[in-house]
N, C-alpha and C positions, 0 to 999 in steps of 0.2 A: 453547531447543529450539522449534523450528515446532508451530504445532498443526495436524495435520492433521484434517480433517475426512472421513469419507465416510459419499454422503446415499445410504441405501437405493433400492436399483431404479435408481441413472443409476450409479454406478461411477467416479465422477468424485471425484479428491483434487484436495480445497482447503485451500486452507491464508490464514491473516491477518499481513498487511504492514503496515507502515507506509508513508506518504508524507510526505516529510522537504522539508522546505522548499531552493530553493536557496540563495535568499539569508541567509536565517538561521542554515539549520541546524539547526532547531526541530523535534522530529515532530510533526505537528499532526492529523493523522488516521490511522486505522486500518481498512484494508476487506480484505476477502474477496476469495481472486482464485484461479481454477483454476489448475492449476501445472501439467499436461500441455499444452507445443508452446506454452508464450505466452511474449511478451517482457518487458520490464519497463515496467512503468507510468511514464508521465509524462501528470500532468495540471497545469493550470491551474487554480488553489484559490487560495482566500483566507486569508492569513497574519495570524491577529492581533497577532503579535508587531509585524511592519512596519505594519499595517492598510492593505493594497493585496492584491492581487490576483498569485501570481506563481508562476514553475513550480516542481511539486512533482516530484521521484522515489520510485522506491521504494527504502524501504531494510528489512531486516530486521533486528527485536530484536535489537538485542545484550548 
Protein backbone atom coordinates (compact mmCIF):
# COMPACT_ATOMS: atom_id res chain seq x y z
CA UNK A 1 0.00 0.00 0.00
CA UNK A 2 1.37 3.64 -1.09
CA UNK A 3 2.05 5.94 1.53
CA UNK A 4 0.51 8.96 1.07
CA UNK A 5 1.63 11.96 2.49
CA UNK A 6 -0.27 15.46 2.71
CA UNK A 7 2.02 18.61 3.82
CA UNK A 8 -0.22 21.09 5.56
CA UNK A 9 -1.23 24.51 3.81
CA UNK A 10 -0.22 23.22 -0.11
CA UNK A 11 -2.94 20.31 -0.53
CA UNK A 12 -0.71 18.42 -2.55
CA UNK A 13 -0.52 14.19 -2.27
CA UNK A 14 2.77 12.67 -2.44
CA UNK A 15 3.36 9.60 -2.35
CA UNK A 16 7.26 7.20 -2.25
CA UNK A 17 8.39 5.23 -5.36
CA UNK A 18 10.96 3.33 -6.08
CA UNK A 19 13.39 3.48 -9.09
CA UNK A 20 14.37 0.21 -10.34
CA UNK A 21 17.18 -0.30 -12.42
CA UNK A 22 16.83 -1.27 -16.05
CA UNK A 23 19.32 -3.40 -16.58
CA UNK A 24 19.34 -5.24 -13.33
CA UNK A 25 16.25 -5.10 -12.14
CA UNK A 26 17.48 -4.03 -8.74
CA UNK A 27 15.52 -1.17 -6.75
CA UNK A 28 18.20 0.88 -5.74
CA UNK A 29 16.61 4.12 -4.61
CA UNK A 30 13.47 5.54 -3.11
CA UNK A 31 12.11 9.25 -3.52
CA UNK A 32 9.14 11.18 -3.07
CA UNK A 33 7.27 12.30 -5.95
CA UNK A 34 3.77 14.26 -6.22
CA UNK A 35 1.10 12.07 -7.84
CA UNK A 36 -1.39 14.77 -9.19
CA UNK A 37 -0.97 15.19 -13.49
CA UNK A 38 2.87 13.75 -13.52
CA UNK A 39 4.22 10.97 -15.59
CA UNK A 40 6.64 8.35 -14.45
CA UNK A 41 9.99 8.93 -13.61
CA UNK A 42 12.96 7.90 -15.58
CA UNK A 43 16.17 9.17 -14.48
CA UNK A 44 19.82 8.26 -15.09
CA UNK A 45 21.36 6.98 -11.53
CA UNK A 46 24.13 4.85 -10.73
CA UNK A 47 23.71 1.06 -10.31
CA UNK A 48 25.89 -0.52 -7.64
CA UNK A 49 24.99 -3.76 -8.69
CA UNK A 50 26.50 -3.13 -12.33
CA UNK A 51 28.86 -0.26 -10.97
CA UNK A 52 28.03 2.09 -14.11
CA UNK A 53 25.83 4.62 -14.55
CA UNK A 54 22.25 3.55 -16.29
CA UNK A 55 18.49 4.32 -16.62
CA UNK A 56 16.35 3.89 -13.77
CA UNK A 57 12.28 3.70 -13.84
CA UNK A 58 9.73 3.95 -11.58
CA UNK A 59 8.32 1.20 -10.03
CA UNK A 60 6.01 0.72 -7.05
CA UNK A 61 6.47 -1.53 -3.90
CA UNK A 62 5.05 -4.56 -4.41
Amino acid sequence: MPVLLFYKGRGMAREYVWLECTESGSRNYRVEKEMRGTERLELKKYCPKLRKHTVHKESRKK
